[in-house]
C-alpha positions as CSV (number, residue, x, y, z in Angstrom):
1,X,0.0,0.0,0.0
2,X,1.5,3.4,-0.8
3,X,2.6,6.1,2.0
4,X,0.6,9.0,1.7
5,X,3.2,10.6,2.9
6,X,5.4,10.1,-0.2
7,X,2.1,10.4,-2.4
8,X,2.5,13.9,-4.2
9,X,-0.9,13.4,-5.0
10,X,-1.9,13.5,-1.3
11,X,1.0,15.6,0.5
12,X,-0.5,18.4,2.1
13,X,2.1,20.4,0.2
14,X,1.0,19.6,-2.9
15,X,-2.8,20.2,-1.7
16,X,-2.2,23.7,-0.2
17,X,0.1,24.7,-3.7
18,X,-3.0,23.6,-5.7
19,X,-5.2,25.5,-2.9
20,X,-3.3,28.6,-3.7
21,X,-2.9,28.4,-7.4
22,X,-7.2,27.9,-7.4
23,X,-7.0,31.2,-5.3
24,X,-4.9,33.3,-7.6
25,X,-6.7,32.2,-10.6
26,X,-9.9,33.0,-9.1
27,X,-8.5,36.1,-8.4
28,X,-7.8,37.2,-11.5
29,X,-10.6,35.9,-13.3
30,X,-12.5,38.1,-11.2
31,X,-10.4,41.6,-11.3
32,X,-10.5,40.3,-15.2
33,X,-14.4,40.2,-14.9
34,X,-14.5,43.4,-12.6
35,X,-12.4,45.6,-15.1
36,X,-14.7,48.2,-16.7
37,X,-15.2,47.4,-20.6
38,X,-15.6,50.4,-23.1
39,X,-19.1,49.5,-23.2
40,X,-19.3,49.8,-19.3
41,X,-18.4,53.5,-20.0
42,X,-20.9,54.6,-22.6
43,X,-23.0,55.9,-20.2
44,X,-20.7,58.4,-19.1
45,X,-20.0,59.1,-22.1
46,X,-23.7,60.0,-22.9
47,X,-24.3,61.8,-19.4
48,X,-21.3,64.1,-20.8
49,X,-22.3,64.9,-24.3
50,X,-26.4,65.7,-22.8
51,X,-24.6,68.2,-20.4
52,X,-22.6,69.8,-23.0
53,X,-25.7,70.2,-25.3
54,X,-26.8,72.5,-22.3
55,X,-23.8,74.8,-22.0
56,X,-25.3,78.4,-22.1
57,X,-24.6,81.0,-24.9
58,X,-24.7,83.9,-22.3
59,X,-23.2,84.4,-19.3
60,X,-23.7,87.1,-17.2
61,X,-23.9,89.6,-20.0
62,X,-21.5,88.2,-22.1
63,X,-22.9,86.9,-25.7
64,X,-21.2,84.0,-26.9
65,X,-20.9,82.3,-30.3
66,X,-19.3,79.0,-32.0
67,X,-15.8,79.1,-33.6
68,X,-14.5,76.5,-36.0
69,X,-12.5,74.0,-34.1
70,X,-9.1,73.2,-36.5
71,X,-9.4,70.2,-38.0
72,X,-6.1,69.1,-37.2
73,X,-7.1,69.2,-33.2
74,X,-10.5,67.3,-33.8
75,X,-8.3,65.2,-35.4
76,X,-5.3,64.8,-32.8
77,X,-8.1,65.0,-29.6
78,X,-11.0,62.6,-31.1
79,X,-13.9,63.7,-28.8
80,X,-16.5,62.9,-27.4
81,X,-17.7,66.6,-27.0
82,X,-15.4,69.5,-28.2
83,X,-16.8,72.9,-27.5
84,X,-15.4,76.7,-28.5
85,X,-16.7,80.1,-28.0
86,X,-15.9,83.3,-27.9
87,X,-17.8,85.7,-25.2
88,X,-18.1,89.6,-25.8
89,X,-18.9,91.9,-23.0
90,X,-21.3,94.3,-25.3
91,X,-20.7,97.2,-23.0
92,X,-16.5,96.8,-23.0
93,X,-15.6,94.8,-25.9
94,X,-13.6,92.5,-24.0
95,X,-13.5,88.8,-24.9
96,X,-12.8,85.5,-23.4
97,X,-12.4,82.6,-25.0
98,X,-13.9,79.1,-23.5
99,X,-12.6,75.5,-24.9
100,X,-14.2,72.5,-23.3
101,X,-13.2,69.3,-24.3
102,X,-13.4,65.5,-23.5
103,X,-12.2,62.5,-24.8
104,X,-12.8,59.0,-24.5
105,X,-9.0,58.5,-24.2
106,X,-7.3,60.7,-22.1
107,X,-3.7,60.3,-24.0
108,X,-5.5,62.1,-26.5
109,X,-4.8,65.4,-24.6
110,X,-1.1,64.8,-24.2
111,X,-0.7,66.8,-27.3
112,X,-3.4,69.6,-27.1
113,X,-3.2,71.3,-24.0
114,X,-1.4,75.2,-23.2
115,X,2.0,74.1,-23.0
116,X,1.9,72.5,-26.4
117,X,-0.8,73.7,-27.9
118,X,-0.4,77.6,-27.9
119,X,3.5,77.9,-28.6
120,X,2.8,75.6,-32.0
121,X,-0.2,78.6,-32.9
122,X,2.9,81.6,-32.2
123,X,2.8,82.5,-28.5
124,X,5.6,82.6,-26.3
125,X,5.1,80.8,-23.2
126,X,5.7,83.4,-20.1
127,X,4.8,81.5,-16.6
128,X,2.6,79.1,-15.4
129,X,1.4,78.2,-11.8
130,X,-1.1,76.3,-10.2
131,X,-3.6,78.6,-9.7
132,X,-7.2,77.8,-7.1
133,X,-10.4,79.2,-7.9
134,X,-13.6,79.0,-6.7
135,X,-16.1,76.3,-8.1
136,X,-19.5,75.6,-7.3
137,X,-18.1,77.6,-3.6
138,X,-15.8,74.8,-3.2
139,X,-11.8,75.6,-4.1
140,X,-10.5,74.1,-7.3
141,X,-6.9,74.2,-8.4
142,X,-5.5,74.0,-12.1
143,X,-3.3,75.8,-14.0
144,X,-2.4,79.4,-14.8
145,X,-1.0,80.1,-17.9
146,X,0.6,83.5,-19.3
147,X,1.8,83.5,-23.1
148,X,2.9,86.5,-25.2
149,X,2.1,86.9,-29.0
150,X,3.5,89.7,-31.6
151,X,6.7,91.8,-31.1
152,X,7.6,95.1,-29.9
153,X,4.8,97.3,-29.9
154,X,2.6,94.9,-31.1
155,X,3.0,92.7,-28.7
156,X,0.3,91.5,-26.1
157,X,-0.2,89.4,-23.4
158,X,-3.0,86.7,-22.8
159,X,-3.6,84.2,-19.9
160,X,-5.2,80.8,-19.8
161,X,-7.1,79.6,-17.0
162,X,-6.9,75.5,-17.4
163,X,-8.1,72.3,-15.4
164,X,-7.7,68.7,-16.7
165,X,-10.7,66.8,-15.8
166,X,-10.8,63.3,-14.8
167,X,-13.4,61.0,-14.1
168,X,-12.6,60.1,-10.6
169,X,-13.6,63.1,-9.4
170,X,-10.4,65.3,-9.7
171,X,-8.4,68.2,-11.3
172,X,-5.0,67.3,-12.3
173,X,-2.4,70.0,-12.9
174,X,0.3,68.4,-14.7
175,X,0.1,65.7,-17.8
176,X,1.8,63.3,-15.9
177,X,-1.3,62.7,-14.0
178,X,-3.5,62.6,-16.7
179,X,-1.3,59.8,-18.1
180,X,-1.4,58.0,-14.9
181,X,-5.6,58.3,-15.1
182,X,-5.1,57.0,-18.5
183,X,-3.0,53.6,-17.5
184,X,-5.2,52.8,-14.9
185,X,-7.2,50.0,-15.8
186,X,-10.4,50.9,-13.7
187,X,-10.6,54.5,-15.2
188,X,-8.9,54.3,-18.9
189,X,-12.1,53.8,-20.7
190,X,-14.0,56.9,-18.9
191,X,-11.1,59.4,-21.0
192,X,-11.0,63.2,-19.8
193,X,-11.4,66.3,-20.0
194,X,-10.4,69.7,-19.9
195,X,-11.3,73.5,-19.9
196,X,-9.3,76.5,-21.4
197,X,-10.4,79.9,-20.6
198,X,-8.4,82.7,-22.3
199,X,-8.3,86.4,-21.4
200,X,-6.7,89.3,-22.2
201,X,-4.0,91.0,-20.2
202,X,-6.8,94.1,-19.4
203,X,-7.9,92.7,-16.5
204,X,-6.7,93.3,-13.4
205,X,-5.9,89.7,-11.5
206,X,-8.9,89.7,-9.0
207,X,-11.1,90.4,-12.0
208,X,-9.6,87.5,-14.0
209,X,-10.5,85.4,-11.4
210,X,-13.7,86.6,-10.6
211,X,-14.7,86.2,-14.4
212,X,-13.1,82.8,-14.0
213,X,-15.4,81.8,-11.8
214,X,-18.3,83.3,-13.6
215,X,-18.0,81.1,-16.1
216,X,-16.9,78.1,-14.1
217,X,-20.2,78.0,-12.7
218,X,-22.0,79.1,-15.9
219,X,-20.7,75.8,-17.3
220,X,-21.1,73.7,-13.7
221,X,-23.3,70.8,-15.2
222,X,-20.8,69.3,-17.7
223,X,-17.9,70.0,-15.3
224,X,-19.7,68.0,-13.0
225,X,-21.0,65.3,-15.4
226,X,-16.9,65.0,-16.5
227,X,-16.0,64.9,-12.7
228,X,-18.6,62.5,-11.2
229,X,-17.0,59.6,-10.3
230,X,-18.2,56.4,-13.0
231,X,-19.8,53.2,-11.9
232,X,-16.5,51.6,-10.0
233,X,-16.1,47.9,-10.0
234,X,-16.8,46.0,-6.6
235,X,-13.2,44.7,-7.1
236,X,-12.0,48.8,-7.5
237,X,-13.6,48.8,-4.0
């Protein structure tokens, strides 16, 4: 009669190796199962394009109106909404001008945000700093840009108010983080997005902000939609 002992079939060794192999391949199977599918974020997706389709033409006085989008950053940011306007303050002729964009791949702003995007259309990149605003009457903190365009006396000075959207519910300040939003596996299908505003240098800073925030909350409902936090996995826990 064989030793059980010596059986390999019946050491407890042998059972508590196949014990933990069964684990770890349960294991995976399920964070496999529990990953979100790009069909688990169409949803979102949706939610975000309804709330754009809702972004208001006036704010506060200021009359807005569509401008063509180049084709070549449709093309480089392939969204899932991409909205531009320019405001006019009818009293002061003072613009601003308001970008809102999201994609269903966040990599796909690597390429099209201020510190690429505005040196390859002229300007001269001046500072930049993290920058907190007001949204909603809770503090929010992206990016403040300055770039200069033109020479000598025709040269002028613009700033660019920017946050990078992502869909767990925060504002990243740097690409970097929006490339680590876009390797994680529980969040790469729900994309990005972001918001440029653009002003002139005839504002004082307090007024900047304060028309900053203006149309922050102006354009709260697909902020928010970008922001809310998707439908996590029970494994994302």
């Amino acid at each position: 009669m064989p030793n059980p002992s010596t059986n390999p079939s019946r050491s407890p060794r042998s059972l508590l190796t196949l014990a933990a192999a069964g684990v770890l391949l349960a294991g995976f199977a399920f964070i496999t199962w529990a990953r979100p599918s790009p069909a688990d974020a169409e949803p979102y997706h949706a939610a975000v394009v309804q709330a754009a389709n809702q972004l208001p033409l006036n704010v506060a006085g200021w009359e807005g109106r569509d401008v063509p989008v180049p084709d070549a950053a449709v093309d480089l940011l392939q969204p899932n909404v991409i909205v531009a306007r320019r405001f006019v303050d009818p009293d002061t002729g003072q613009a601003v001008d308001f970008l809102l964009v999201h994609s269903k791949d966040a990599r796909s702003m690597a390429g099209h945000y201020p510190p690429i995007c505005y040196p390859q259309n002229g300007y001269t990149a001046e500072s930049d700093q993290p920058q907190t605003w007001s949204f909603q009457g809770q503090p929010v903190t992206g990016t403040a840009y300055t770039f200069l365009i033109g020479a000598g006396k025709n040269q002028a000075r613009f700033h660019v108010a920017n946050l990078l959207l992502l869909p767990d519910g925060t504002v990243a300040q740097t690409m970097a983080e929006m490339r680590r939003a876009a390797a994680d596996p529980a969040w790469r299908h729900f994309g990005a997005g972001q918001v440029q505003l653009l002003t002139s240098d005839d504002l004082t800073p307090d007024e900047r902000d304060a028309l900053i925030e203006k149309f922050l909350d102006a354009n709260a409902p697909v902020i928010q939609a970008i922001l809310s936090p998707a439908p996590q996995p029970a494994a994302a826990g």
